[in-house]
Backbone bond lengths (Angstrom), bond angles and torsions (degrees), N, CA, C in turn:
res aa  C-N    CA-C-N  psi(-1)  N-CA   C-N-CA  omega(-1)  CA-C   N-CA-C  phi
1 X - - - 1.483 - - 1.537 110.27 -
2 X 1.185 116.63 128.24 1.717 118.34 153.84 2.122 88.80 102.96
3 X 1.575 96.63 -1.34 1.405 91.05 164.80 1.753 134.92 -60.19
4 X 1.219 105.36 -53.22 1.675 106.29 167.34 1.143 114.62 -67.05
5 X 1.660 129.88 -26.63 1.492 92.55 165.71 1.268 130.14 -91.56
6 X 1.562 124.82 10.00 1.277 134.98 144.99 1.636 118.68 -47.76
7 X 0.884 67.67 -58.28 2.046 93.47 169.90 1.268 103.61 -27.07
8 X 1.381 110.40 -56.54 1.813 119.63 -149.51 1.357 95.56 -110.99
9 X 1.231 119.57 4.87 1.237 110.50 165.38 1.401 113.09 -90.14
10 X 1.692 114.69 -25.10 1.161 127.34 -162.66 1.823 95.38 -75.36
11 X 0.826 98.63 -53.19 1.617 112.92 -161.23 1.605 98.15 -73.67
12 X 1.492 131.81 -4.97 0.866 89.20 -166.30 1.894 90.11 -101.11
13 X 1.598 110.53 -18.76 1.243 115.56 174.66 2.138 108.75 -67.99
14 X 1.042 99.49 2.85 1.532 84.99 -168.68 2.090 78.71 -110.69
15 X 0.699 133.48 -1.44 1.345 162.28 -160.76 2.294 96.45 -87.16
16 X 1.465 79.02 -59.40 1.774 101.15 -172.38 1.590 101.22 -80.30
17 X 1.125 106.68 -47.90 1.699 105.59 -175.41 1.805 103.27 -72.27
18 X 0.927 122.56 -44.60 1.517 109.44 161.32 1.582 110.11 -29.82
19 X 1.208 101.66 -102.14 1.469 115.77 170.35 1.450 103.87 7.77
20 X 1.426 102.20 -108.52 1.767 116.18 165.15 1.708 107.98 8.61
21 X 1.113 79.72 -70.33 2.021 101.84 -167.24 1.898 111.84 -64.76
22 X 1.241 87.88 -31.67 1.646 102.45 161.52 1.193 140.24 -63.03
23 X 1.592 113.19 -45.46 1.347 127.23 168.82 1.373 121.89 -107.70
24 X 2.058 98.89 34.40 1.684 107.97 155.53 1.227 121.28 -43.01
């Protein structure tokens, strides 16, 4: 329980660090 919204928490910060890493 309370797994997918871990989930979507995960993805959404790995989500932001892309980004970041994107517009090196």
């Amino acid at each position: 329980m309370g797994f997918d919204e871990q989930y979507k928490e995960f993805e959404r910060s790995y989500a932001t660090i892309s980004n970041m890493i994107d517009k090196k």
